[in-house]
PQR file with spaces between the fields and no chain letter, atoms N, CA, C, O and H, PARSE charges and radii, in Angstrom:
ATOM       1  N    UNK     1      36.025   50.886   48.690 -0.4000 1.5000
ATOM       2  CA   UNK     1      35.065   49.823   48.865 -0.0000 2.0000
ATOM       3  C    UNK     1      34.220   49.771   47.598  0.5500 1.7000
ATOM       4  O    UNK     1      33.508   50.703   47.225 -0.5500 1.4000
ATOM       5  N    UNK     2      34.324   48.878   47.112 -0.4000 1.5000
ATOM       6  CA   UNK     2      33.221   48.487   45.627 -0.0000 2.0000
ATOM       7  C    UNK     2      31.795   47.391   46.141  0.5500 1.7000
ATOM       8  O    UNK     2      32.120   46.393   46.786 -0.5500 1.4000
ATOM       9  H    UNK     2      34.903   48.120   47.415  0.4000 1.0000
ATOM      10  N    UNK     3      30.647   47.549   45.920 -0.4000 1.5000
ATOM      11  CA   UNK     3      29.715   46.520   46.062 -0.0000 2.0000
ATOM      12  C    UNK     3      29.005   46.253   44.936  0.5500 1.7000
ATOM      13  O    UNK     3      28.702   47.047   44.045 -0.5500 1.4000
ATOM      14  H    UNK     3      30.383   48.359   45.397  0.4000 1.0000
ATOM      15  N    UNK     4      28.661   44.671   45.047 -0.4000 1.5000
ATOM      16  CA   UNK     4      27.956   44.576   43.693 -0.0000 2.0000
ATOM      17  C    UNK     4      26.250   43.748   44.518  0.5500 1.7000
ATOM      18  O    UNK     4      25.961   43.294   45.625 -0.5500 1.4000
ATOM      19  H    UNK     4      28.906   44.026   45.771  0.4000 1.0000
ATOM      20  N    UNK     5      25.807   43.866   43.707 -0.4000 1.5000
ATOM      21  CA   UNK     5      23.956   42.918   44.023 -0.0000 2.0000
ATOM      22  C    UNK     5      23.939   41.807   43.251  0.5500 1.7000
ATOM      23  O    UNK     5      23.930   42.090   42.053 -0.5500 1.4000
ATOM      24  H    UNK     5      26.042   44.235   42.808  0.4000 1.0000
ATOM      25  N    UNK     6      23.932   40.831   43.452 -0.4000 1.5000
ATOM      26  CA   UNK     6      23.714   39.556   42.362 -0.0000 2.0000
ATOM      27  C    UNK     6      22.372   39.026   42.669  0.5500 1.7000
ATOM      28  O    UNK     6      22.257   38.874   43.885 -0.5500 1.4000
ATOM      29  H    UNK     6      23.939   40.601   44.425  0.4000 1.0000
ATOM      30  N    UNK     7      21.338   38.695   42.025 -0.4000 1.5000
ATOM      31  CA   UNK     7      19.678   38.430   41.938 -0.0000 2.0000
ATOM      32  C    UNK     7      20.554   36.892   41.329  0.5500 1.7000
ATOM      33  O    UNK     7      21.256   36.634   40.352 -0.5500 1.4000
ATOM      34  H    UNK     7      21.431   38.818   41.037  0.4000 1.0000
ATOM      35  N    UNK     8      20.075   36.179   42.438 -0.4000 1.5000
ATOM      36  CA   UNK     8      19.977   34.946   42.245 -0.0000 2.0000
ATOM      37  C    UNK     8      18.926   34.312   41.048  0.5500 1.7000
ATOM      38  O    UNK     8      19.060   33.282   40.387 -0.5500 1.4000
ATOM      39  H    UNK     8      19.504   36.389   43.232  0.4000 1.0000
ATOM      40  N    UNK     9      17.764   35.389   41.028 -0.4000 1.5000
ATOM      41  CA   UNK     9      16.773   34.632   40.115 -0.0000 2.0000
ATOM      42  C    UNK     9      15.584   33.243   41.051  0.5500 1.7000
ATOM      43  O    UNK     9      14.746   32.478   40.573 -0.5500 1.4000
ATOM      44  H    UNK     9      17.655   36.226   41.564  0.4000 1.0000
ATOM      45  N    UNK    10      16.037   33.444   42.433 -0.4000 1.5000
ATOM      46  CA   UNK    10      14.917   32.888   43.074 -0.0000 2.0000
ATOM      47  C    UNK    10      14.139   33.497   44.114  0.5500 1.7000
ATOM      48  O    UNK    10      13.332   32.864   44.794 -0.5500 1.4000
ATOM      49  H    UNK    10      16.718   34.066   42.821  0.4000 1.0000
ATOM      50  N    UNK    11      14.406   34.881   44.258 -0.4000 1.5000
ATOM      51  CA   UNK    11      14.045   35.445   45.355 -0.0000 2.0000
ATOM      52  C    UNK    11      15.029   35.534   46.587  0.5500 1.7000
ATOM      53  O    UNK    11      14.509   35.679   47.694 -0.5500 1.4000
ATOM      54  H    UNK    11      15.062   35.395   43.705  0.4000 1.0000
ATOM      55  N    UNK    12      16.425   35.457   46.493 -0.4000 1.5000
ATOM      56  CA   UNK    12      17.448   35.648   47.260 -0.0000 2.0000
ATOM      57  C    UNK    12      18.372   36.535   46.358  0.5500 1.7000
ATOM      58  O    UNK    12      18.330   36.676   45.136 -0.5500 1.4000
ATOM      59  H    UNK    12      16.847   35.339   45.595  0.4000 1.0000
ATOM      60  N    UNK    13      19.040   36.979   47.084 -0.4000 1.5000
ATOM      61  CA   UNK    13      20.010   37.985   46.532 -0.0000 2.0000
ATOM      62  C    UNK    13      21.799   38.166   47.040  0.5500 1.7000
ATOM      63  O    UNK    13      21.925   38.019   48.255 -0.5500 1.4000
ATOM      64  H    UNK    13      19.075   36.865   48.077  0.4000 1.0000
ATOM      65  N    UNK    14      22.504   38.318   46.641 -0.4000 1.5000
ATOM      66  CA   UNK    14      24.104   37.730   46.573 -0.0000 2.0000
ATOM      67  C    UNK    14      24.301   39.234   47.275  0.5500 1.7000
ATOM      68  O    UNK    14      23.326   39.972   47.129 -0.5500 1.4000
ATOM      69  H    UNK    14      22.401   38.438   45.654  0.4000 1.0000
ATOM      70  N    UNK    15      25.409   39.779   48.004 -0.4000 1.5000
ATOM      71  CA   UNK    15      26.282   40.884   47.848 -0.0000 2.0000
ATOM      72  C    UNK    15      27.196   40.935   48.340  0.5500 1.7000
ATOM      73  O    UNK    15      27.236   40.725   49.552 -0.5500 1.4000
ATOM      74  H    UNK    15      26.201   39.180   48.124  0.4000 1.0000
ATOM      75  N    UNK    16      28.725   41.337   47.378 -0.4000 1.5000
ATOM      76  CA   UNK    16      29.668   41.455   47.370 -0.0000 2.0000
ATOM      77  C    UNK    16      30.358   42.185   47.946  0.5500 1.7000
ATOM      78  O    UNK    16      30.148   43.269   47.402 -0.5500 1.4000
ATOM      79  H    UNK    16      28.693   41.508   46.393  0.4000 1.0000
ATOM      80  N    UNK    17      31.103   42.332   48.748 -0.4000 1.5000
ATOM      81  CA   UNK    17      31.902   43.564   49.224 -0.0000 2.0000
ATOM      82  C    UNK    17      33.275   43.303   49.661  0.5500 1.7000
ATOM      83  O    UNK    17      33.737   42.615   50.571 -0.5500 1.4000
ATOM      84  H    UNK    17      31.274   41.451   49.190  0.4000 1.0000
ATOM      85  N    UNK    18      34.002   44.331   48.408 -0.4000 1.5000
ATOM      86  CA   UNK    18      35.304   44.361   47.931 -0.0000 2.0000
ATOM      87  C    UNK    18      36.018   45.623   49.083  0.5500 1.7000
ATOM      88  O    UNK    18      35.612   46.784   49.035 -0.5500 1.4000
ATOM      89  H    UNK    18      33.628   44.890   47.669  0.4000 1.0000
ATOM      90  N    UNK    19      37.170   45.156   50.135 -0.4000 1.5000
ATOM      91  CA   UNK    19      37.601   46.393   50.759 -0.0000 2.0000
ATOM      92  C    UNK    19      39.503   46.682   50.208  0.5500 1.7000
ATOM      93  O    UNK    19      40.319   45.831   49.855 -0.5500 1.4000
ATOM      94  H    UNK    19      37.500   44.212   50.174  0.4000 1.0000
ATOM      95  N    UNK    20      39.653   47.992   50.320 -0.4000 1.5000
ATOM      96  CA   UNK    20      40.997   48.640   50.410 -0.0000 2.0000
ATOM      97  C    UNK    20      41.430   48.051   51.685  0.5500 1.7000
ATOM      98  O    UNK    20      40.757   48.050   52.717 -0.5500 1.4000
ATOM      99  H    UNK    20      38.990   48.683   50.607  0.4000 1.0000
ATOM     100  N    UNK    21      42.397   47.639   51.564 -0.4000 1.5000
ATOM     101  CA   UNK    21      43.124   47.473   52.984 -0.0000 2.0000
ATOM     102  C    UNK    21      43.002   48.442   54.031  0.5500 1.7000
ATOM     103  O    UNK    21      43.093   48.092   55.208 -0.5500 1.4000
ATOM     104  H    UNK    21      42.943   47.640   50.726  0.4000 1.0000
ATOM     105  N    UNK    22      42.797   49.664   53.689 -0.4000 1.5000
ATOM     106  CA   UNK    22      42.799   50.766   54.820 -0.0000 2.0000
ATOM     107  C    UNK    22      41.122   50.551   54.974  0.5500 1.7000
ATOM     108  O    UNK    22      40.760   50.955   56.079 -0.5500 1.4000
ATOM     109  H    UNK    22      42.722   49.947   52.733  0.4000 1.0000
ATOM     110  N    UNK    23      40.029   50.032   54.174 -0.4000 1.5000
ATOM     111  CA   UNK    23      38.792   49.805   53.987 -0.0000 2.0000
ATOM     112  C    UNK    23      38.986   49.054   55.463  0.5500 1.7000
ATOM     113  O    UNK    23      38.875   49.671   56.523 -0.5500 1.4000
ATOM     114  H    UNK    23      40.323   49.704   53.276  0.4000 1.0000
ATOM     115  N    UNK    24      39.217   47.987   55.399 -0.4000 1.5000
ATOM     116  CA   UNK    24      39.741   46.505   56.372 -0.0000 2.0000
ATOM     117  C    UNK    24      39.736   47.118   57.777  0.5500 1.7000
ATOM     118  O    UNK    24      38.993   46.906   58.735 -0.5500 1.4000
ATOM     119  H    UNK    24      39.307   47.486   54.539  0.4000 1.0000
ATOM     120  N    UNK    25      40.759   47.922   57.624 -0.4000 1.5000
ATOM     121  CA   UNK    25      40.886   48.178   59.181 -0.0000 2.0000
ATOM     122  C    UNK    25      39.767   49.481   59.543  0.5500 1.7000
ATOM     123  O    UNK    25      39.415   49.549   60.721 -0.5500 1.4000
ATOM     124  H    UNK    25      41.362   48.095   56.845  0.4000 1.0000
ATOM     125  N    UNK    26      39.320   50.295   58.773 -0.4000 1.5000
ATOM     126  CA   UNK    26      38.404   51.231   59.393 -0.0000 2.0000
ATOM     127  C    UNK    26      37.409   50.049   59.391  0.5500 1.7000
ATOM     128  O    UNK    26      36.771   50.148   60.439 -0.5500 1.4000
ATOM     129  H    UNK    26      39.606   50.240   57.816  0.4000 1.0000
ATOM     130  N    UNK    27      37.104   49.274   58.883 -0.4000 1.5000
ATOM     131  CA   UNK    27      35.701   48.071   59.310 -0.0000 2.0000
ATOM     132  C    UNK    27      35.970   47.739   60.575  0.5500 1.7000
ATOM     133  O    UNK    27      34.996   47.748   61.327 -0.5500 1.4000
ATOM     134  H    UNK    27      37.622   49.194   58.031  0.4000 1.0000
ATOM     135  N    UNK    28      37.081   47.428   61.063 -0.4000 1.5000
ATOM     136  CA   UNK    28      37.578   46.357   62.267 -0.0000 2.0000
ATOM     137  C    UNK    28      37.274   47.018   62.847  0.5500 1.7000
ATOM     138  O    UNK    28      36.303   46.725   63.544 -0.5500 1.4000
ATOM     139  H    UNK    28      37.872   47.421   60.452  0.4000 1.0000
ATOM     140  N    UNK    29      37.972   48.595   63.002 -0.4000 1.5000
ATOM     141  CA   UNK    29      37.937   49.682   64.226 -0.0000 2.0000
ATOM     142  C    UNK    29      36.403   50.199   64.652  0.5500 1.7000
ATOM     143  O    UNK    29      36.053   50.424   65.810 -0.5500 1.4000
ATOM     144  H    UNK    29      38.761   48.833   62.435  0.4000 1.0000
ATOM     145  N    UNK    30      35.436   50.359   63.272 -0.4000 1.5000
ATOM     146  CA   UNK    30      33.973   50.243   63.304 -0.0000 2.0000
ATOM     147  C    UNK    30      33.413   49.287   63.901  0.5500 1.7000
ATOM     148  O    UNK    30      32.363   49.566   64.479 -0.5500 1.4000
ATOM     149  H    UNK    30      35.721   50.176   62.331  0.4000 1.0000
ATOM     150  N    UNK    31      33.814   48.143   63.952 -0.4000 1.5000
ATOM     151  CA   UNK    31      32.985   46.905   64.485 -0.0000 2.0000
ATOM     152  C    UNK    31      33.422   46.394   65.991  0.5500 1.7000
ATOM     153  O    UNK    31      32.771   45.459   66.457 -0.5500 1.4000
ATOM     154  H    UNK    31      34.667   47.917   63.482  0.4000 1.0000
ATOM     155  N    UNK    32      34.470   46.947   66.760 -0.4000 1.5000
ATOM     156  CA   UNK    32      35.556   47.047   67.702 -0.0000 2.0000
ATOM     157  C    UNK    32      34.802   48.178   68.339  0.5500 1.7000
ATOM     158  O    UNK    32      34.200   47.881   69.371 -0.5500 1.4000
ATOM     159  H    UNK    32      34.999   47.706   66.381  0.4000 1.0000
ATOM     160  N    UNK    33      34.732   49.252   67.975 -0.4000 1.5000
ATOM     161  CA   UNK    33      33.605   49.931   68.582 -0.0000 2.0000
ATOM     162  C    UNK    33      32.303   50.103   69.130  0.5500 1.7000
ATOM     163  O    UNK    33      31.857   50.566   70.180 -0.5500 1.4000
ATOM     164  H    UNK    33      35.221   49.493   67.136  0.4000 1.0000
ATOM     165  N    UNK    34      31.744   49.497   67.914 -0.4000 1.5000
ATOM     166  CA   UNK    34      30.306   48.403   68.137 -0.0000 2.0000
ATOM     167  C    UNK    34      30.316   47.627   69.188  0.5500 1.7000
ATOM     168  O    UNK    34      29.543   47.881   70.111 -0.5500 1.4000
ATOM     169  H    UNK    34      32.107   49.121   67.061  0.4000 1.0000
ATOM     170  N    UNK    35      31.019   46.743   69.244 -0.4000 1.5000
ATOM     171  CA   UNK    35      31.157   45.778   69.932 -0.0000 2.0000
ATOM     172  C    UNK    35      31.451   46.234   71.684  0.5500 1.7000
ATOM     173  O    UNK    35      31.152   45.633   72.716 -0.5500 1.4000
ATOM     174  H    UNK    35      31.647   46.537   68.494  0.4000 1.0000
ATOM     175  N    UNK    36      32.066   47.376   71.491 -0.4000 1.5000
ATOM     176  CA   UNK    36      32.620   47.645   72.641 -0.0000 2.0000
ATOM     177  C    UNK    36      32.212   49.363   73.625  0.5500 1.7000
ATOM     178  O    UNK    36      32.914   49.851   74.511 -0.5500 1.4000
ATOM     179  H    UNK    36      32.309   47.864   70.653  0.4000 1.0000
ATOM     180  N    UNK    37      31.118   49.834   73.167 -0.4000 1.5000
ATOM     181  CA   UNK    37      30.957   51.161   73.456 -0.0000 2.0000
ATOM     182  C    UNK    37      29.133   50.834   73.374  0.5500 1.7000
ATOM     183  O    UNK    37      28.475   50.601   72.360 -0.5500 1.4000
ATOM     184  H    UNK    37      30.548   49.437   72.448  0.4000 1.0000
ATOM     185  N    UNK    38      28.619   50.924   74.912 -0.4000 1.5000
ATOM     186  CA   UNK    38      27.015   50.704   74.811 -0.0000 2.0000
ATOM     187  C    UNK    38      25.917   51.338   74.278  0.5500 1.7000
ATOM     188  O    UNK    38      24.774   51.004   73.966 -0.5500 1.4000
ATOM     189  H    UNK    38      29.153   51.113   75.736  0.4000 1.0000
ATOM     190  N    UNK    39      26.721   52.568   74.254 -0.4000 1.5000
ATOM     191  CA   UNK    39      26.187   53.706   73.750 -0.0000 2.0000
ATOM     192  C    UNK    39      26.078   53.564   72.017  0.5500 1.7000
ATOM     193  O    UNK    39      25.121   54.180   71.546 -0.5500 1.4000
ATOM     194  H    UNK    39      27.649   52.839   74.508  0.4000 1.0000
ATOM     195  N    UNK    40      26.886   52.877   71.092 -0.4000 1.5000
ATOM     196  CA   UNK    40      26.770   53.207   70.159 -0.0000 2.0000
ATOM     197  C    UNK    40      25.986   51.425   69.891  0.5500 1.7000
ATOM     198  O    UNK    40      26.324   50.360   70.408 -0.5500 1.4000
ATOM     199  H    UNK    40      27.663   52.377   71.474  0.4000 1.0000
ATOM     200  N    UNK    41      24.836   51.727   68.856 -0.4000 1.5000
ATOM     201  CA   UNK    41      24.180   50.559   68.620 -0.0000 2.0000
ATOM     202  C    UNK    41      24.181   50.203   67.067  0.5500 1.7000
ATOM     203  O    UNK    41      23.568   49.213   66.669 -0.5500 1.4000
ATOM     204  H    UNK    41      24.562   52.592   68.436  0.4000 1.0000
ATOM     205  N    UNK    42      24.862   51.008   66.227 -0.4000 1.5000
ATOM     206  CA   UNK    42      24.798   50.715   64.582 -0.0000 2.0000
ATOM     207  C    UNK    42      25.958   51.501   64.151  0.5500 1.7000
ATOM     208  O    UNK    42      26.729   52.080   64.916 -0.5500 1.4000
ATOM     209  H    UNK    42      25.361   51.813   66.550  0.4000 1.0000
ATOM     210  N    UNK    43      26.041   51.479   62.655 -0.4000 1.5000
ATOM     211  CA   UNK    43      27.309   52.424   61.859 -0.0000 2.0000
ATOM     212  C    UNK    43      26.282   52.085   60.683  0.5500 1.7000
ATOM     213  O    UNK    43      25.118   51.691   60.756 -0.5500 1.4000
ATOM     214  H    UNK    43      25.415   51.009   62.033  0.4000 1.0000
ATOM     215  N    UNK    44      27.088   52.365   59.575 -0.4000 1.5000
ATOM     216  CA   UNK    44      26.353   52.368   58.292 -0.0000 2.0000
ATOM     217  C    UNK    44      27.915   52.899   57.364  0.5500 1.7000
ATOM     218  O    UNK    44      28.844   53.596   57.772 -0.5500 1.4000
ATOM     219  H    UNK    44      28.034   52.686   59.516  0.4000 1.0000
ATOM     220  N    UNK    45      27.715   52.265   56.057 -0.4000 1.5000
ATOM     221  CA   UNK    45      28.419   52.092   55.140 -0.0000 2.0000
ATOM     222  C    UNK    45      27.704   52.790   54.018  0.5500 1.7000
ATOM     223  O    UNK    45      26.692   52.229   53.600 -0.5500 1.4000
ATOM     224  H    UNK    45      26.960   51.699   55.726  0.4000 1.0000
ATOM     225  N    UNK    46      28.193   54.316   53.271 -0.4000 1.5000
ATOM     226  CA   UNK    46      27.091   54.547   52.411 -0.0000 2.0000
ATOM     227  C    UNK    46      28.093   54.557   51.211  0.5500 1.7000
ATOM     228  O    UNK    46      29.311   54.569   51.038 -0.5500 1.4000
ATOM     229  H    UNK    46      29.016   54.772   53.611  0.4000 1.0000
ATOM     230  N    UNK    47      26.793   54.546   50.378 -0.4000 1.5000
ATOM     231  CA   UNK    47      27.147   54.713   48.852 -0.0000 2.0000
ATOM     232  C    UNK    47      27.480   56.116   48.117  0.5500 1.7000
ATOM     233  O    UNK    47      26.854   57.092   48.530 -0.5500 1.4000
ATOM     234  H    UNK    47      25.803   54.536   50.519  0.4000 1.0000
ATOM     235  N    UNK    48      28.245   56.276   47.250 -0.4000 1.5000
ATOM     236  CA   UNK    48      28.321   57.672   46.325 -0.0000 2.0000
ATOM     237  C    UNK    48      27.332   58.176   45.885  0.5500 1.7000
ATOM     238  O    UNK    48      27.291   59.389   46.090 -0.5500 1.4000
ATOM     239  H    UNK    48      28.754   55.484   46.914  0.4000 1.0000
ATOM     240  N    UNK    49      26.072   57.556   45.086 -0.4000 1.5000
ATOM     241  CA   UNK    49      25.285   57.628   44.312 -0.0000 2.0000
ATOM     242  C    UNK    49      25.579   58.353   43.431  0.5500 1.7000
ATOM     243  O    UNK    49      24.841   59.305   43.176 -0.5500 1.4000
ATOM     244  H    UNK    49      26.106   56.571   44.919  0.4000 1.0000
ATOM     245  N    UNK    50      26.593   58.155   42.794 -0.4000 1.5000
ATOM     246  CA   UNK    50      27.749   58.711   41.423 -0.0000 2.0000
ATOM     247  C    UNK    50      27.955   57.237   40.376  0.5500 1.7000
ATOM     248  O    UNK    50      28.520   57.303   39.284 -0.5500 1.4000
ATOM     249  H    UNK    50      27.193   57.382   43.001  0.4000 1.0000
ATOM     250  N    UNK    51      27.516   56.249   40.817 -0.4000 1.5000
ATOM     251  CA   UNK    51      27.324   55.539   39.756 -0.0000 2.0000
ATOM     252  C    UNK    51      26.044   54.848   39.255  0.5500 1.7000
ATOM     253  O    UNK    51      24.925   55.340   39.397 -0.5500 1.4000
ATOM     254  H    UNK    51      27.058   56.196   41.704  0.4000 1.0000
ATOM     255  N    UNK    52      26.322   53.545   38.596 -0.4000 1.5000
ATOM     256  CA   UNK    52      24.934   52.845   38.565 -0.0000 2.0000
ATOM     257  C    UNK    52      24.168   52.423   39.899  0.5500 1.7000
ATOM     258  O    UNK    52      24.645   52.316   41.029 -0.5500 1.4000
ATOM     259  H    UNK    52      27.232   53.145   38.481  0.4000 1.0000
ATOM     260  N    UNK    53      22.552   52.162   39.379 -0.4000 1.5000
ATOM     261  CA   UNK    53      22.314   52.152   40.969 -0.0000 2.0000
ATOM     262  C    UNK    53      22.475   50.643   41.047  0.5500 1.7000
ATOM     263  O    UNK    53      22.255   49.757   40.221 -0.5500 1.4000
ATOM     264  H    UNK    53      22.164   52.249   38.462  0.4000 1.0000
ATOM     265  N    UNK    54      23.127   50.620   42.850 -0.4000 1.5000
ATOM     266  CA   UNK    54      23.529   49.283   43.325 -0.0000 2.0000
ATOM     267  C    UNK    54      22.960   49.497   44.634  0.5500 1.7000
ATOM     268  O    UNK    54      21.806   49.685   45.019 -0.5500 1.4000
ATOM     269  H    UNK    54      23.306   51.340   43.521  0.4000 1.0000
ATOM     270  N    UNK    55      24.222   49.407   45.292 -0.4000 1.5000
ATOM     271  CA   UNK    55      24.100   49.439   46.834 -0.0000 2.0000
ATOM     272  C    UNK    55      24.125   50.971   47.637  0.5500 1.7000
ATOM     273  O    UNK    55      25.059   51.750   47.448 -0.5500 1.4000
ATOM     274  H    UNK    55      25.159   49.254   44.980  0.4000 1.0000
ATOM     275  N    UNK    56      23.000   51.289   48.536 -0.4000 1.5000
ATOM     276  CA   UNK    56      23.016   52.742   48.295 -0.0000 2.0000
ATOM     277  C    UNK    56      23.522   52.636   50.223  0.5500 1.7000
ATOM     278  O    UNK    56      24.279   53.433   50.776 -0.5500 1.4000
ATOM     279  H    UNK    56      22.241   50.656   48.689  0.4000 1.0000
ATOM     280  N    UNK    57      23.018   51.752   50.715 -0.4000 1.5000
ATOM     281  CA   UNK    57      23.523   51.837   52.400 -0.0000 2.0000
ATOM     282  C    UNK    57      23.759   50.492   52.900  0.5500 1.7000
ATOM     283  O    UNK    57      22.968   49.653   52.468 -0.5500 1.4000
ATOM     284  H    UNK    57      22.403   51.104   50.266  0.4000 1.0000
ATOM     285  N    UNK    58      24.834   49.998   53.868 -0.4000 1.5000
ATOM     286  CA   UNK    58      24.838   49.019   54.683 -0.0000 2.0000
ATOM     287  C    UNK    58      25.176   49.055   56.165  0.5500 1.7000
ATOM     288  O    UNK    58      26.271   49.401   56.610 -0.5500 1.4000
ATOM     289  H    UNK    58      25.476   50.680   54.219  0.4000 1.0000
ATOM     290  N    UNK    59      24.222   48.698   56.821 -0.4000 1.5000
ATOM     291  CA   UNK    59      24.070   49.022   58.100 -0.0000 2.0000
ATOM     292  C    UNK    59      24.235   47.792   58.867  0.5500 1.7000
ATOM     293  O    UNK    59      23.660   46.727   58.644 -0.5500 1.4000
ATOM     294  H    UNK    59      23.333   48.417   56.460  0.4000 1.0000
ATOM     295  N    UNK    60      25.458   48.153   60.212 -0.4000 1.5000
ATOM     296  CA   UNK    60      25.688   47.380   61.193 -0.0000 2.0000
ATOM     297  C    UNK    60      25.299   47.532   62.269  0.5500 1.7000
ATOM     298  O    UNK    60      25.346   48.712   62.618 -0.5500 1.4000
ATOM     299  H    UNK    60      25.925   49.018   60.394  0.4000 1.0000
ATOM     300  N    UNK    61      24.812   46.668   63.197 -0.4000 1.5000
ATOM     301  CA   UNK    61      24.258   47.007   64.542 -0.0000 2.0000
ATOM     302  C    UNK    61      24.243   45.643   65.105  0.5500 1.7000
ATOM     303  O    UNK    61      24.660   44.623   64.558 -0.5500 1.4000
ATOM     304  H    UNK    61      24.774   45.709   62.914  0.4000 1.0000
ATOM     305  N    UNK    62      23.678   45.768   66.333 -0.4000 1.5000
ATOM     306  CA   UNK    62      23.940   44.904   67.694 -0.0000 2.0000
ATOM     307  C    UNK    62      22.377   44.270   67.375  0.5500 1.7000
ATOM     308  O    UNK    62      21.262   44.763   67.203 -0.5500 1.4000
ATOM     309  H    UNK    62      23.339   46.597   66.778  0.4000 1.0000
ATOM     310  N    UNK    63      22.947   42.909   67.397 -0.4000 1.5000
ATOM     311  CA   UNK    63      21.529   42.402   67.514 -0.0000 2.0000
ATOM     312  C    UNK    63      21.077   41.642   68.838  0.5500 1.7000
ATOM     313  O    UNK    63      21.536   40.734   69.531 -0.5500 1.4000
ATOM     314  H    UNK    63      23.853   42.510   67.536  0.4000 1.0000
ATOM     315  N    UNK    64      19.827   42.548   68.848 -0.4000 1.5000
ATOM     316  CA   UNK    64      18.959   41.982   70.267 -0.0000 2.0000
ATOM     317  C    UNK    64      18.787   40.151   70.173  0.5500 1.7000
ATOM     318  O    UNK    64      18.730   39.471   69.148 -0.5500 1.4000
ATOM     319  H    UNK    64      19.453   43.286   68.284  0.4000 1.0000
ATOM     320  N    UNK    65      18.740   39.764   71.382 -0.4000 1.5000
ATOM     321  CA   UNK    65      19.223   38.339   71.684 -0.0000 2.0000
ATOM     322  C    UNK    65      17.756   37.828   70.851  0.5500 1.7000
ATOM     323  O    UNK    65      17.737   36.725   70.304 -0.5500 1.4000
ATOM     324  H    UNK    65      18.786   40.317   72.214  0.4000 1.0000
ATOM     325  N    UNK    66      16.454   38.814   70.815 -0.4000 1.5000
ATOM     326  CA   UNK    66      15.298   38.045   70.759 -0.0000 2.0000
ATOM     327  C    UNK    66      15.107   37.889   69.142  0.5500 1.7000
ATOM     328  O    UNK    66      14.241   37.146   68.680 -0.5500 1.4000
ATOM     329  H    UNK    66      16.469   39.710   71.259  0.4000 1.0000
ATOM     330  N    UNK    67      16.042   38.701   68.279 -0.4000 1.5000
ATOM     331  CA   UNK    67      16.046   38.221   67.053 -0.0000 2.0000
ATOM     332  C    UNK    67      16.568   37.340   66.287  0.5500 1.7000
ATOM     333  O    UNK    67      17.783   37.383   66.097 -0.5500 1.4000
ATOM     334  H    UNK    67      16.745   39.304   68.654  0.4000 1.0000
ATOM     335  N    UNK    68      15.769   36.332   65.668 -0.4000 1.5000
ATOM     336  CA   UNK    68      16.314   35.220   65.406 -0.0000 2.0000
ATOM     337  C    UNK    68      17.462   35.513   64.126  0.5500 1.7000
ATOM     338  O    UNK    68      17.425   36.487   63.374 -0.5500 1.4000
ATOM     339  H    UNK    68      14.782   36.297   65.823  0.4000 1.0000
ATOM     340  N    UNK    69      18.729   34.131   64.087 -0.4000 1.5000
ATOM     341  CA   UNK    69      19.347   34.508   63.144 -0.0000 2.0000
ATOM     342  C    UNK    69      18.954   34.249   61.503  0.5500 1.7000
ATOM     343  O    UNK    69      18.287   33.232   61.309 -0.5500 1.4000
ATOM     344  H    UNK    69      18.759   33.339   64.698  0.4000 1.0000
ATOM     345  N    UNK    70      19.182   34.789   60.708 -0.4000 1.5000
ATOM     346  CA   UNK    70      18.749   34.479   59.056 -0.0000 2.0000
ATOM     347  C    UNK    70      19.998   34.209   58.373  0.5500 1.7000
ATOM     348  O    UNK    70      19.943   33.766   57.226 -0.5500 1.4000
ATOM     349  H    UNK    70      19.723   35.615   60.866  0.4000 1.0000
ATOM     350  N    UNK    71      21.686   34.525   59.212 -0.4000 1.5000
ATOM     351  CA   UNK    71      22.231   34.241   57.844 -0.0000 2.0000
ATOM     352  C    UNK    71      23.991   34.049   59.108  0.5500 1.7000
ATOM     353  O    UNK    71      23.986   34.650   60.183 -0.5500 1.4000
ATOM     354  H    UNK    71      21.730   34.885   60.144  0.4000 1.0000
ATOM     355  N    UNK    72      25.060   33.307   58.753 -0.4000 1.5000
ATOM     356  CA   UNK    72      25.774   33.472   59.387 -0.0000 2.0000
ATOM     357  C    UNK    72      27.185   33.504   58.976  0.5500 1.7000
ATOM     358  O    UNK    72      27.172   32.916   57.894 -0.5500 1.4000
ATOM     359  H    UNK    72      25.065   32.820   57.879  0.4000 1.0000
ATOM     360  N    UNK    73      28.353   33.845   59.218 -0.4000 1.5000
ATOM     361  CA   UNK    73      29.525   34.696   59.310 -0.0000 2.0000
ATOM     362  C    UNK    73      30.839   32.684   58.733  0.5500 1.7000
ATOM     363  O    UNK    73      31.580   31.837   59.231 -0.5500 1.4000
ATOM     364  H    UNK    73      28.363   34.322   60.097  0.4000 1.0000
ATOM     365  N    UNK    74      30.365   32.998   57.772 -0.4000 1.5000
ATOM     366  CA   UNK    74      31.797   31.747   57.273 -0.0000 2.0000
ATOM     367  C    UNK    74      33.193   32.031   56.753  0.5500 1.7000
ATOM     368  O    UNK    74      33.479   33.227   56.814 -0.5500 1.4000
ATOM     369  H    UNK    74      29.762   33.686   57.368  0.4000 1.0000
ATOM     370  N    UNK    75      33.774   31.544   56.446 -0.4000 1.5000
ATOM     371  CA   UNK    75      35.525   31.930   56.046 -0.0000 2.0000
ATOM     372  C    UNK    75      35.910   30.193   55.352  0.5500 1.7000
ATOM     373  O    UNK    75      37.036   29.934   54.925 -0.5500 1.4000
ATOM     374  H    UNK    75      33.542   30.573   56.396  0.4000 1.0000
């Protein structure tokens, strides 16, 4: 998995995330889990901190109905 940060330059910010095919499916099986086990409410994606600094964590979780949305899921 590679991530990059892109600074828009207006106060929004871009990020990229490049997966290995085997990346792909441990996401699916992570989010398949999520989705499906009550008990578990997040995962997280961490960084090496072996290179430049970028992206150091990305965190998935279940969002409560009362939080509004900010951003949504296109293809």
């Amino acid at each position: 998995m590679n991530t990059v940060i892109e600074d828009f330059k207006t106060g929004f910010f871009g990020v990229s995330i490049v997966l290995k095919k085997d990346d792909i499916t441990k996401l699916i099986e992570c989010l398949l889990h999520l989705r499906d086990d009550p008990d578990v409410d997040h995962f997280h994606c961490i960084g090496d901190y072996s290179s430049t600094p970028g992206v150091a964590d990305i965190s998935f979780g279940v969002q409560d109905e009362s939080i509004p949305d900010n951003m949504d899921i296109q293809f």
